[in-house]
Structures are given as structure tokens and as C-alpha cells.
FIKEGU-498632 format. One record per atom (N, C-alpha, C, O): residue number from 1; residue in one letter; atom name; x, y, z. Coordinates in pm, whole numbers, plus 50000, padded with zeros to 5 digits. Example, Ala and Ser with C-alpha at 12.3 -4.5 7.8 and 13.67 -1.06 7.14 Angstrom:
% FIKEGU-498632
   i aa at    c1    c2    c3
   1  a  N 51319 49431 50780
   1  a CA 51230 49550 50780
   1  a  C 51320 49670 50780
   1  a  O 51424 49668 50846
   2  s  N 51285 49775 50708
   2  s CA 51367 49894 50714
   2  s  C 51290 50003 50787
   2  s  O 51341 50114 50804
//
This chain:
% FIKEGU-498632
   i aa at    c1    c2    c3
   1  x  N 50464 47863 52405
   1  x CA 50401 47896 52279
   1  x  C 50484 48006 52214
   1  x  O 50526 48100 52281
   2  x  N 50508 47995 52085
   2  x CA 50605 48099 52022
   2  x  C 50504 48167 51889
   2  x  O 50398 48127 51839
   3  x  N 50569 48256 51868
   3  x CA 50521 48386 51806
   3  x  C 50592 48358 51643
   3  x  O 50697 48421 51630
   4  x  N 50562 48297 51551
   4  x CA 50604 48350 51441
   4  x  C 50531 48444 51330
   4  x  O 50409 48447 51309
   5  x  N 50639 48524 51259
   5  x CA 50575 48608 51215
   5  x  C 50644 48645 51063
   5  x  O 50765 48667 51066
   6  x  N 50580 48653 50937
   6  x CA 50574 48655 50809
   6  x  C 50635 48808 50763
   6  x  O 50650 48896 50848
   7  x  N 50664 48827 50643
   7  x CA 50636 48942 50587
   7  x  C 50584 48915 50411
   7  x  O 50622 48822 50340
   8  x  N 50485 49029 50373
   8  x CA 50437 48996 50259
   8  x  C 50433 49140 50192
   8  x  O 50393 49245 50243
   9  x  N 50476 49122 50087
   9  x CA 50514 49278 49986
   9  x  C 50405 49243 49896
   9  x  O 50352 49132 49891
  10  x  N 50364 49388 49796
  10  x CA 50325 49380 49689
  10  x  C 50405 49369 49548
  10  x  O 50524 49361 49580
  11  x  N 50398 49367 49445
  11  x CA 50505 49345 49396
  11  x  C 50500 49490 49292
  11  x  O 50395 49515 49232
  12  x  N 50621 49580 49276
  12  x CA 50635 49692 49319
  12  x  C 50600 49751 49207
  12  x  O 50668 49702 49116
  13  x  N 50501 49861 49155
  13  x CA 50444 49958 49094
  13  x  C 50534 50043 49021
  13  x  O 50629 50104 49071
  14  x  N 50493 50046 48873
  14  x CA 50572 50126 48782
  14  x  C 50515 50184 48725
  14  x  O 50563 50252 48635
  15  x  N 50408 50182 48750
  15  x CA 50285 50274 48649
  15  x  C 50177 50241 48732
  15  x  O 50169 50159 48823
  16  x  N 50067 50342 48671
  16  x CA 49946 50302 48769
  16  x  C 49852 50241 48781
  16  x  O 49825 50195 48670
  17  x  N 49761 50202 48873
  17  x CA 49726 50057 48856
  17  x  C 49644 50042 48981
  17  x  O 49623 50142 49049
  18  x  N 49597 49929 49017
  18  x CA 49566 49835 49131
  18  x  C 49708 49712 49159
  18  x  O 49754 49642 49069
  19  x  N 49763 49711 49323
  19  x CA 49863 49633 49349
  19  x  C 49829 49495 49317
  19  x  O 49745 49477 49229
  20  x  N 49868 49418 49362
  20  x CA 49909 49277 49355
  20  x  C 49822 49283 49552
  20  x  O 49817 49375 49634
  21  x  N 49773 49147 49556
  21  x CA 49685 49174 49712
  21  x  C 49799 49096 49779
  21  x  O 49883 49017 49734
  22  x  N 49767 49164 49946
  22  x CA 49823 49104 50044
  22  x  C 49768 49019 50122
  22  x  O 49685 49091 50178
  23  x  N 49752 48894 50174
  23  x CA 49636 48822 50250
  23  x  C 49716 48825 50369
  23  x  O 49821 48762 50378
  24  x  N 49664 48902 50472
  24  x CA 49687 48926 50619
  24  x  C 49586 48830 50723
  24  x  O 49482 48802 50663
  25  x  N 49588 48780 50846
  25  x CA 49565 48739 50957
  25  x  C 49484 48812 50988
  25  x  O 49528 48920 51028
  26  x  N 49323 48796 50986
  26  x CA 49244 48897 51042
  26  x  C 49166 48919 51183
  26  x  O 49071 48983 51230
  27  x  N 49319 48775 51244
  27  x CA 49282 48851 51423
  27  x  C 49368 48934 51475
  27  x  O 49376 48964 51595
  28  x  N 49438 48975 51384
  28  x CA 49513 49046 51468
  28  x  C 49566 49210 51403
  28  x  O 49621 49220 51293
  29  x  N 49545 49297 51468
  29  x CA 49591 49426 51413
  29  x  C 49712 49443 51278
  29  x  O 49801 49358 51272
  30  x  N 49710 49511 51213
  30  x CA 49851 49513 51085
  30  x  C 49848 49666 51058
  30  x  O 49768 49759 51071
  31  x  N 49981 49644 51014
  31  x CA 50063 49783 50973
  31  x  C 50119 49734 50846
  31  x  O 50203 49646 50831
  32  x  N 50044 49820 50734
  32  x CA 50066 49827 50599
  32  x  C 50176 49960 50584
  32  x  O 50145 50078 50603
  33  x  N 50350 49896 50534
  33  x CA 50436 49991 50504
  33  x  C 50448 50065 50356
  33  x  O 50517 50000 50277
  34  x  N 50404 50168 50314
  34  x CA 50437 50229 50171
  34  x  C 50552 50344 50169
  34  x  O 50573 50443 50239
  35  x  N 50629 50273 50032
  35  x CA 50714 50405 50017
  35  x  C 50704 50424 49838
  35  x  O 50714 50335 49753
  36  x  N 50686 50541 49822
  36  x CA 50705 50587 49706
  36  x  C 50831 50698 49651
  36  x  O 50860 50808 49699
  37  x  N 50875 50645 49564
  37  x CA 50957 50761 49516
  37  x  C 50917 50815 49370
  37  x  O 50896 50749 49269
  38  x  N 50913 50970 49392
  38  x CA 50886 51020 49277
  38  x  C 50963 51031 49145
  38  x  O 50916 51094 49051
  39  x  N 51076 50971 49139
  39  x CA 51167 50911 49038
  39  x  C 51259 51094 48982
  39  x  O 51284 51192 49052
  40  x  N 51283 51069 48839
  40  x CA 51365 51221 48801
  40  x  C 51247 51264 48736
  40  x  O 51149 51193 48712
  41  x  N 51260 51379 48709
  41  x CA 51226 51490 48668
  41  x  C 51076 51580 48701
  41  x  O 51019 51566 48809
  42  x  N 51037 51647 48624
  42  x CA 50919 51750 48732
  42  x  C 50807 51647 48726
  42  x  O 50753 51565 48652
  43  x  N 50805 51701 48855
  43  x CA 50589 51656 48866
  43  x  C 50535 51723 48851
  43  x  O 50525 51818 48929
  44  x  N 50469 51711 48744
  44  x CA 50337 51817 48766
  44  x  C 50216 51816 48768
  44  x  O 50145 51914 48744
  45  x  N 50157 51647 48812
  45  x CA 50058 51607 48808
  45  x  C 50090 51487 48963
  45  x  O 50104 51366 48948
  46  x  N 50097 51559 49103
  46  x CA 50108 51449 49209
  46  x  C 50082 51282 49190
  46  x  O 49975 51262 49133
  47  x  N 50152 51165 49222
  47  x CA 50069 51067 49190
  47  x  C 49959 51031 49388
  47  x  O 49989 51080 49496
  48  x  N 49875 50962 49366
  48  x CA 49791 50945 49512
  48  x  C 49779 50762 49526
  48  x  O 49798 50670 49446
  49  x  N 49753 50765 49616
  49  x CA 49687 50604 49650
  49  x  C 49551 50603 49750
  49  x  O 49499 50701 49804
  50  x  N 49520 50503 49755
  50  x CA 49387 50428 49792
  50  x  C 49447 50320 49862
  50  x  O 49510 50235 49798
  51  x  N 49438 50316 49959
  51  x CA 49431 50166 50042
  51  x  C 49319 50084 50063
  51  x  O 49237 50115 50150
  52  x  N 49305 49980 49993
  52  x CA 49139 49932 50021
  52  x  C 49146 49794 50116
  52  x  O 49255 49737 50108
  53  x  N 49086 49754 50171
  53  x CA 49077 49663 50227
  53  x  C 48956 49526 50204
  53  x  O 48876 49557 50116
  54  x  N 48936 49430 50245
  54  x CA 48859 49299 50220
  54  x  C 48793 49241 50346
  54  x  O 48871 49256 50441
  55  x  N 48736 49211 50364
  55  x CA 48705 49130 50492
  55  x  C 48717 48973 50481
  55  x  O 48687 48926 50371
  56  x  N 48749 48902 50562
  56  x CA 48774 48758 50563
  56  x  C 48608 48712 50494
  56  x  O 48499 48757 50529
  57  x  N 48636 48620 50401
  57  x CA 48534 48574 50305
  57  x  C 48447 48646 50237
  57  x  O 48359 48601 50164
  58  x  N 48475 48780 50264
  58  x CA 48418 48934 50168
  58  x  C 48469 48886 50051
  58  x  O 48557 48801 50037
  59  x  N 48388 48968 49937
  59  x CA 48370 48963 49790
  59  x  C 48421 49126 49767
  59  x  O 48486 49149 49664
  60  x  N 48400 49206 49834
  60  x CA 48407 49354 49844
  60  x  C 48504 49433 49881
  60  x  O 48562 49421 49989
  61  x  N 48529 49510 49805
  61  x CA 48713 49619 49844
  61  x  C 48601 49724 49949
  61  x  O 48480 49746 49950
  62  x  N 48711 49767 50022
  62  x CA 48643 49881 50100
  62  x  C 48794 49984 50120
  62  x  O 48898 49948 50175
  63  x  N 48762 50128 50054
  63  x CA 48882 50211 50111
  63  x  C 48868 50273 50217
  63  x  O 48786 50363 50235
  64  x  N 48977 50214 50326
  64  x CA 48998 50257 50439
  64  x  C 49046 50382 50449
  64  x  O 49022 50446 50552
  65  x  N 49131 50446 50330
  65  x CA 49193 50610 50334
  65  x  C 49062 50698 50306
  65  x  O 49064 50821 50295
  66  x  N 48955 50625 50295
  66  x CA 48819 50743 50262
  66  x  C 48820 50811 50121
  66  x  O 48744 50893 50069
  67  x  N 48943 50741 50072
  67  x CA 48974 50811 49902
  67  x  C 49151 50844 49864
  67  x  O 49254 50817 49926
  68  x  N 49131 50896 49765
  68  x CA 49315 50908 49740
  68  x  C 49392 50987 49823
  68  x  O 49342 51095 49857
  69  x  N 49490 50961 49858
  69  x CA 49602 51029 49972
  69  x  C 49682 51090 49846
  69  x  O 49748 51008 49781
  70  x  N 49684 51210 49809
  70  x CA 49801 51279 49721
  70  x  C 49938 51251 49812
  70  x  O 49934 51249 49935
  71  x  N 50057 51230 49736
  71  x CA 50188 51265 49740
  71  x  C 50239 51360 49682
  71  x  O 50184 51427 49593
  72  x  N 50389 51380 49743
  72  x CA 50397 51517 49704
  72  x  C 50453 51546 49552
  72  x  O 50421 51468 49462
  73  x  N 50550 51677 49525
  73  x CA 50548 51689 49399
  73  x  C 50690 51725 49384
  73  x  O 50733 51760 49274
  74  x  N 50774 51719 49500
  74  x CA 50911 51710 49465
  74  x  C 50987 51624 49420
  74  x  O 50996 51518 49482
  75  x  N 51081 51649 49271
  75  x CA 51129 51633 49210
  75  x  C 51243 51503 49311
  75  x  O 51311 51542 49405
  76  x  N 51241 51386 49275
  76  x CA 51337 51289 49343
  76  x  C 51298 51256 49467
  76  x  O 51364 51168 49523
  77  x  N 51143 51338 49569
  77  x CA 51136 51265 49695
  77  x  C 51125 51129 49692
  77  x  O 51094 51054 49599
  78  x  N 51159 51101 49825
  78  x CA 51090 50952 49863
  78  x  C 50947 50964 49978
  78  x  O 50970 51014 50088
  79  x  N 50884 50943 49965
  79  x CA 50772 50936 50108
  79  x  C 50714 50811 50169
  79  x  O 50651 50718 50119
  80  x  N 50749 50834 50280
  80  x CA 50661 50648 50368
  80  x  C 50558 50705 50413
  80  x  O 50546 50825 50437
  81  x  N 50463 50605 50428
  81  x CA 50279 50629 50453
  81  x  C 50304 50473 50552
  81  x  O 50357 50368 50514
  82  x  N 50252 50502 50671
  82  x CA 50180 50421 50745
  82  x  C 50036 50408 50768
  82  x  O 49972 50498 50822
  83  x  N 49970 50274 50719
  83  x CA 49834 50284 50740
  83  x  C 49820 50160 50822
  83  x  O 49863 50049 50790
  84  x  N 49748 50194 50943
  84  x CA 49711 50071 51038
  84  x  C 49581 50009 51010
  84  x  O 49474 50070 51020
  85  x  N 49600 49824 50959
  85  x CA 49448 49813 50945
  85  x  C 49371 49709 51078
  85  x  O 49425 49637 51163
  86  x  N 49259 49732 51055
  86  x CA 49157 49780 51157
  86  x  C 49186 49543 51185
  86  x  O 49236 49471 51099
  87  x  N 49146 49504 51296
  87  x CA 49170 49337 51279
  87  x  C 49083 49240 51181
  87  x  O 49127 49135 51135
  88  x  N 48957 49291 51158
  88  x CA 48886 49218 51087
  88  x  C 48922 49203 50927
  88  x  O 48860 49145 50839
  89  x  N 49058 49286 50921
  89  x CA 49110 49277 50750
  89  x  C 49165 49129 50710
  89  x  O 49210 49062 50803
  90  x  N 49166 49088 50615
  90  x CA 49174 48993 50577
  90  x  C 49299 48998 50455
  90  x  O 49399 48927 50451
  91  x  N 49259 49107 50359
  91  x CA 49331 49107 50227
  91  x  C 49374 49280 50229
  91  x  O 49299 49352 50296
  92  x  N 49469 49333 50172
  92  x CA 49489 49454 50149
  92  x  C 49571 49466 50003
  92  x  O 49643 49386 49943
  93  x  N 49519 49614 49971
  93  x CA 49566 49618 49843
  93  x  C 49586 49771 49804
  93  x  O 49524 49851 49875
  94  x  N 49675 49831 49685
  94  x CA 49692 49982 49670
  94  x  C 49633 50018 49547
  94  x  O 49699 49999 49445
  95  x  N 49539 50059 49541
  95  x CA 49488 50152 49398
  95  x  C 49616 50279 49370
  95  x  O 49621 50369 49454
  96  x  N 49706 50280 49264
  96  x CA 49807 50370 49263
  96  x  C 49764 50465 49134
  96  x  O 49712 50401 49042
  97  x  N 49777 50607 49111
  97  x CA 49766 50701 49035
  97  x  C 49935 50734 48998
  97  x  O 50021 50758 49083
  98  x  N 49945 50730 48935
  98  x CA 50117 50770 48882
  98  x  C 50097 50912 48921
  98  x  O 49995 50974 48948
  99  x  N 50244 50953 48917
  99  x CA 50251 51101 48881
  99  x  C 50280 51136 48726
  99  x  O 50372 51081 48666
 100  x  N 50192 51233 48664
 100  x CA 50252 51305 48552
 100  x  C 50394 51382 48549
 100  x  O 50428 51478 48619
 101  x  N 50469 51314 48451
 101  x CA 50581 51394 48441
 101  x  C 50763 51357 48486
 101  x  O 50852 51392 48408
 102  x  N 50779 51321 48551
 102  x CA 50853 51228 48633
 102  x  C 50880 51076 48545
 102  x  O 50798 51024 48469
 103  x  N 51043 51015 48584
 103  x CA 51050 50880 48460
 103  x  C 51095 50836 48611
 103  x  O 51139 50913 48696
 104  x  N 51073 50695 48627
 104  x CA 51153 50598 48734
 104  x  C 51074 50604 48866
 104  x  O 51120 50550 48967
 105  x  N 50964 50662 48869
 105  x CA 50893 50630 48996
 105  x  C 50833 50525 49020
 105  x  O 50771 50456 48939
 106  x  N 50852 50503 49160
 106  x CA 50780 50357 49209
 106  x  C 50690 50336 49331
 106  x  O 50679 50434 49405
 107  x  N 50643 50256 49353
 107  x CA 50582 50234 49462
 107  x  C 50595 50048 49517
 107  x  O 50569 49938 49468
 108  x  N 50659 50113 49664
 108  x CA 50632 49976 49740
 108  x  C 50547 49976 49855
 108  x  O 50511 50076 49917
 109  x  N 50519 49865 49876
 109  x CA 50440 49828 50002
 109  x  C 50466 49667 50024
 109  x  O 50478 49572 49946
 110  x  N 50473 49685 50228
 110  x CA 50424 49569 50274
 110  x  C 50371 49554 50400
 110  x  O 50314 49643 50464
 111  x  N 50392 49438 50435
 111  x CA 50296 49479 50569
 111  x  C 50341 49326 50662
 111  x  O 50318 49220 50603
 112  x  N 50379 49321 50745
 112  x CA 50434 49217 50893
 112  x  C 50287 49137 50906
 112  x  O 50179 49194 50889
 113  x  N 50301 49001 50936
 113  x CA 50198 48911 50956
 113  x  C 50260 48819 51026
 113  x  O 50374 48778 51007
 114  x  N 50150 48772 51143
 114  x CA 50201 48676 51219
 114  x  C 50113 48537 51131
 114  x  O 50000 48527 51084
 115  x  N 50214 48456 51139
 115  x CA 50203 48302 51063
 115  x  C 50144 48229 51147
 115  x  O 50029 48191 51124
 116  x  N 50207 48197 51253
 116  x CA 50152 48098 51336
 116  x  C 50196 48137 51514
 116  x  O 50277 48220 51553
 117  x  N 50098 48032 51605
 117  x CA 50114 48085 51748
 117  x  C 50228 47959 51823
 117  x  O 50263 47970 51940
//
């Protein structure tokens, strides 16, 4: 029996918003990858995210971060966020807050899925 396994991105954030959803395998554990970069010039308003999650045949977002995760406020960082979701997830998705101030920032995410056994 062999192991294959997927990858699925959101499609990548230029302003702020709700992502594009990910539909994940909800027997099996996942690791949702985010990186944001705060693009040029000052921040002076952090941007944050929300990771929400779905349950298989749920109608309902649920945020698993308990609320917005601020990023930071240096000028050109990049930052990765690992969030592990719980197996019963089904769909995942990023509520994104821009940062004030800053031109060229982005946000990605994805997350590894096994396809088939």
C-alpha cells in the first residue's frame, strides 16, 4: 500500500481579506504553512491573521488561533507561522488584516495532504 500525498496553496494575498479555502483530508492530522512578508516601507499599523477552520459537512468557520495572531512591524520582514490542524478539519482558510503603511506585502499559505492510500 503506498502513501500519496498532495499539496494545496491559497492563492496569495495582496490586500486584506478572507483566503481562497483549502479542502484537506479530515483523517488525518495537517500542517497549515504561512509566510508573510511585510513588503517596503514603515508599518505602522501590524497586519494579523485568523486561521479558521470547517468541519467535514459543517456549514460553520471556527477560529482555531482563538482570534488574530499580530505580525510584526519590521520594515521588509518575512515571518512563517505554523498552525497544526486538529484531524476532524476538513476545509481551512486565512482571514488576513493588511498592514498599514507598507507597499508589496503578501501573504502565502499552504498546507501537505495525503490524496490517496
Amino acid at each position: 500500500m503506498s502513501l500519496t500525498k498532495g499539496r494545496a496553496a491559497i492563492a496569495q494575498l495582496t490586500a486584506g481579506g478572507t483566503s481562497t479555502t483549502i479542502d484537506v483530508s479530515p483523517s488525518y492530522s495537517q500542517t497549515l504553512l504561512i509566510k508573510h512578508s511585510n513588503g517596503s516601507g514603515a508599518v505602522t499599523v501590524a497586519a494579523s491573521i485568523d486561521v479558521q477552520v470547517k468541519a467535514a459537512g459543517g456549514s460553520l468557520w471556527y477560529s482555531l488561533t482563538g482570534g488574530p495572531i499580530a505580525l510584526g512591524t519590521t520594515t521588509a520582514a518575512i515571518e512563517d507561522k505554523v498552525v497544526f490542524l486538529p484531524d476532524p478539519v476538513a476545509s481551512v482558510r486565512v482571514v488576513y488584516v493588511a498592514p498599514t503603511g507598507p507597499t508589496g506585502f503578501t501573504l502565502d499559505a499552504e498546507c501537505g495532504d495525503i490524496t490517496s492510500l
